[in-house]
N, C-alpha and C positions, 0 to 999 in steps of 0.2 A: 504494500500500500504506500502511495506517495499522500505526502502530509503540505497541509495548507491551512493558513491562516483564512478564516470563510467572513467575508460580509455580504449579508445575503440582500441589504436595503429594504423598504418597509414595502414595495411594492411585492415581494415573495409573500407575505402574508396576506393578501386583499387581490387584486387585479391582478396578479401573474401568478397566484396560488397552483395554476397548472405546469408551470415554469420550476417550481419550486419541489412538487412530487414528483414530476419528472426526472428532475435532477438527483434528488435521492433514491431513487430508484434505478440509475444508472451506475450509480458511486462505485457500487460491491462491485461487478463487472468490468468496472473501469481501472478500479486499484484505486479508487482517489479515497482520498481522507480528512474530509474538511472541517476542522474546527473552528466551530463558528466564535466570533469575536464577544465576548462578554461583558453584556450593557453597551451594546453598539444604538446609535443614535443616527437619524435621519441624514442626510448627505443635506438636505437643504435645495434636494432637484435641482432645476434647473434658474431660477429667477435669484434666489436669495444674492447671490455675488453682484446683480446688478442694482441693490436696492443698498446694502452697508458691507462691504471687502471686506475689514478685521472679523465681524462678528460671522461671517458667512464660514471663514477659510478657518474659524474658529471652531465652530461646528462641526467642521468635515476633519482638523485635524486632531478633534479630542477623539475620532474611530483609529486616528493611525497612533496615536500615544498608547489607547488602549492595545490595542493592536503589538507596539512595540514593549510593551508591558509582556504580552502575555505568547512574545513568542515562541520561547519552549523549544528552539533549535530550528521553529523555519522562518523564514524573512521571507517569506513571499504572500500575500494578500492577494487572496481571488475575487473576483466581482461578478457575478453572473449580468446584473444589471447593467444598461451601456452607461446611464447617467450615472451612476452610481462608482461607475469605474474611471469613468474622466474625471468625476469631481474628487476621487481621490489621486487619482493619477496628477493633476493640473495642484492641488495642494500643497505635493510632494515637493512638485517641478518650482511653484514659486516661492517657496518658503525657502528652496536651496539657492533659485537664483535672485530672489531681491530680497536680502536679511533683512531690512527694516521690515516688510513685513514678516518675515520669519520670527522677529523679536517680538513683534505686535501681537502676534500668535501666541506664543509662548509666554509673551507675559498674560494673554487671558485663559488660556488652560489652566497657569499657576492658581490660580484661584481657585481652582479645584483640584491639588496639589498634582498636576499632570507637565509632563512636558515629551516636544517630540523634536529628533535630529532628522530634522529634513535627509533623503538618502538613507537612511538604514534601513527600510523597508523598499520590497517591488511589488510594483503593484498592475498586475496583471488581470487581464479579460478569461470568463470560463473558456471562452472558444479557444483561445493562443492555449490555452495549459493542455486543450486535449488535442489542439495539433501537435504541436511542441515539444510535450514531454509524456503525454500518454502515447501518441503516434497512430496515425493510420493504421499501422499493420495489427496496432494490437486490437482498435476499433473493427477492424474487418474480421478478424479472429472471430469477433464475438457475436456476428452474423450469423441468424437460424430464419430470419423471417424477411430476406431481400425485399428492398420495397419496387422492386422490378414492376413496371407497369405506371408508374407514378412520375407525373413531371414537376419539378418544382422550380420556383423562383426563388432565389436566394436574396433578405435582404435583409442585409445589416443595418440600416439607418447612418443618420449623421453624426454618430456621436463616438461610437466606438473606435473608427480606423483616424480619426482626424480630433485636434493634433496628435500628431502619433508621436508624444515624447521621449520614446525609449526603442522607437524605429520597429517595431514589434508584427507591423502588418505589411504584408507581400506590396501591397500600392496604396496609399492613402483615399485613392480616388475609386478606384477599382481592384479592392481586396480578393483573394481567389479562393482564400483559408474555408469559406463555407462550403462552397462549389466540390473541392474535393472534399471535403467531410462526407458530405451528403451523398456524392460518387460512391463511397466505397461501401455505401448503408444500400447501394444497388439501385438507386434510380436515376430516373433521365434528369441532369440537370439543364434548363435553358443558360442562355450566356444574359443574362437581367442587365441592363441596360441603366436601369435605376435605384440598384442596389445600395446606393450609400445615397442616395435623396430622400429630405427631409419628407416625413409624415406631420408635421406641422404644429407637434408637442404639443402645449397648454393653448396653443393658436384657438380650437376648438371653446375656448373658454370667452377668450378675449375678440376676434375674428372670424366666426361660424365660415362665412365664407370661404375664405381665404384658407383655409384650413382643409374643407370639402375640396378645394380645388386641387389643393397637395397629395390629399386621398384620393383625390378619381384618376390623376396622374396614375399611381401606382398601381391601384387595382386593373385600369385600361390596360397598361400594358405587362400586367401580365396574363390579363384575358388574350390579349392581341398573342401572346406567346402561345398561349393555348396549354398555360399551367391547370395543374387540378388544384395546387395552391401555392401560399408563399409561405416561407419559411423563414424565423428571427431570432435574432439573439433579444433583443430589446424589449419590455416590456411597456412602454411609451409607444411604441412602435404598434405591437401587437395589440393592446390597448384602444389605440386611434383608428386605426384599417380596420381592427373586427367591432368596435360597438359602436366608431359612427357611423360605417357602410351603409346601413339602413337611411340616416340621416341624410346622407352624402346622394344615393340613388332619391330621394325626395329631392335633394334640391335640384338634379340634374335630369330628373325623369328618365334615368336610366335603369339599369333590373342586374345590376353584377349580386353575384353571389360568391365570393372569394377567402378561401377561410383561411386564418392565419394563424399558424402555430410555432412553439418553441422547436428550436432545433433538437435539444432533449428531448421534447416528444416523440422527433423522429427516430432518433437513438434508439430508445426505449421499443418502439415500436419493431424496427431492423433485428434487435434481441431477442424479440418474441416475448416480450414482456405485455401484460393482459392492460389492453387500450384504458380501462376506468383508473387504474393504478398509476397513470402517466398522465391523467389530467386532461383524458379526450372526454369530449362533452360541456367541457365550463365554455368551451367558447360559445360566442352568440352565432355567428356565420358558422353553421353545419359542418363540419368536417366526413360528414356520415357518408355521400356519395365518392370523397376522394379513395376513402378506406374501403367502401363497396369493391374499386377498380381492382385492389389486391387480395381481395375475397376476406377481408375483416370486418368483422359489425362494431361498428362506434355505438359505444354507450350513449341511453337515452341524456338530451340534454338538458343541463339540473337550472340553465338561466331563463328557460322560458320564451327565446325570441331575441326583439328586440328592446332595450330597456324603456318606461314608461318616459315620457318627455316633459322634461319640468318647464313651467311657463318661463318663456322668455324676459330676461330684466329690460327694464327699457331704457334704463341709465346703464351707463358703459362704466370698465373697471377702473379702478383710479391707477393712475400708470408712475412705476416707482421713480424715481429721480436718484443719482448716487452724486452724494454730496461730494466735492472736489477732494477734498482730505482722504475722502477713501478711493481715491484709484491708485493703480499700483504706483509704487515708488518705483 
């Protein structure tokens, strides 16, 4: 078993919950060994660094203090989440390269008697650890149930491969790490075209529009490709394409029907491991007809459809400002 420092981010318990049984269900198989970080606390997604820098990079660097606290012989931090991984990855990266905030940090940890040395942790993506250091060969080893007959769109979002501060991804722009993953679990992968394009994050919140228009991009093509579905690392990701799809085909009077699942899932599935144990079904976008094509029955689904639509605000959100003192030094 290979040992890791695990921050699973609060989205593994709520919204990627299928991401998260997936994953532990691959572990034993895989050799991985992930000890999760004790008293880990939110990353602060994706806005907080634009709204107050110290108190933000404060937050993300009390999980790597903990982290360097409790590592027990490994230095390396897993992130299954993409935001989750760059916010700690980009934490790492500025705390080593611009000390004043590195000080500003550590003197607000201190107060809760914590402190972290920029660099003594690495902070890696689940995808890179099972290319990487688990390997292909040992992932195809462990193939009983080829997902032969299945075409998939591979897609990482915007978050993971870029900035790549530790050079860790085959292209920044056009990463290939999922492509073979998925290859050797035995299906057809297409060459996705919009693999690392934004799905439109909290857009959805603040943007309806603008947001649908990022999602029907994705979904179009990879209907145009003539996938049975697309494939993520990303819970953000997989989040926005499978529960606003429904929203997304209203605003567009279009009919995609496109299900989007974690890359574990497929793992899990390749292994011949039982579809309800790996978190098929929570998604809202059917997964049932993809799994039909390789002769597997997708567990009935526990969300019901589409989720109920909450009345629209008519006043808009108040939009953060970052005060001049907090950008970086």
């Amino acid at each position: 078993m290979t040992h890791y420092l695990f921050y699973p981010g609060c989205s593994m318990e709520s919204s990627a919950k299928a991401y998260y049984d997936s994953l532990m269900a691959v572990c034993k198989p895989l050799g991985l060994d992930l000890q999760e970080i004790n008293d880990w606390n939110c990353c602060g997604a994706t806005e907080y660094v634009s709204i107050s820098l110290t108190p933000a990079y404060a937050l993300i660097g009390r999980n790597l203090a903990l982290a360097e606290q409790q590592a027990n012989g490994s230095r390396t931090v897993v992130a299954p989440c993409s935001a989750c991984y760059l916010n700690l990855a980009k934490a790492d990266y500025y705390m080593r390269e611009r000390p004043v905030l590195g000080e500003k940090v550590n003197t607000a940890l201190a107060a809760g008697g914590l402190h972290y040395d920029p660099g003594s942790l690495v902070i890696r993506h689940l995808l890179d650890v099972i290319i990487n250091d688990i390997g292909l060969d040992k992932v195809k080893e462990k193939v009983t149930r080829p997902l032969t007959g299945l075409r998939l769109a591979p897609y990482l979002g915007c978050m993971a491969p870029r900035p790549d501060y530790d050079h860790r991804w085959s292209n920044p722009e056009y990463p290939t790490e999922l492509d073979r993953l998925l290859k050797v679990l035995g299906a057809e992968v297409i060459d996705f075209p919009l693999k690392t394009h934004c799905c439109g994050g909290h857009m959805t919140q603040i943007a309806p529009s603008t947001a649908f228009e990022l999602i029907r991009r994705l979904v179009h093509a990879a209907d145009q490709y003539h996938a049975d579905l697309m494939v993520t690392l990303c819970p953000m990701c997989q989040m926005n394409v499978d529960a606003f799809q429904g929203e997304m085909n209203n605003h567009f009077h279009t009919d995609y029907h496109m299900p989007i699942l974690f890359f574990t899932q497929l793992i899990g599935l390749a292994f011949g491991i039982d579809p309800k144990e790996l978190g098929f079904g929570k998604e809202l976008v059917s997964a049932g007809p993809a799994l039909a094509r390789i002769g597997v029955e997708a567990p009935a689904g526990e969300k019901g459809g589409e989720p109920p639509r909450k009345p629209k605000k008519t006043d808009g959100l108040p939009m953060p400002r970052m005060m001049e003192e907090e950008r970086l030094p």
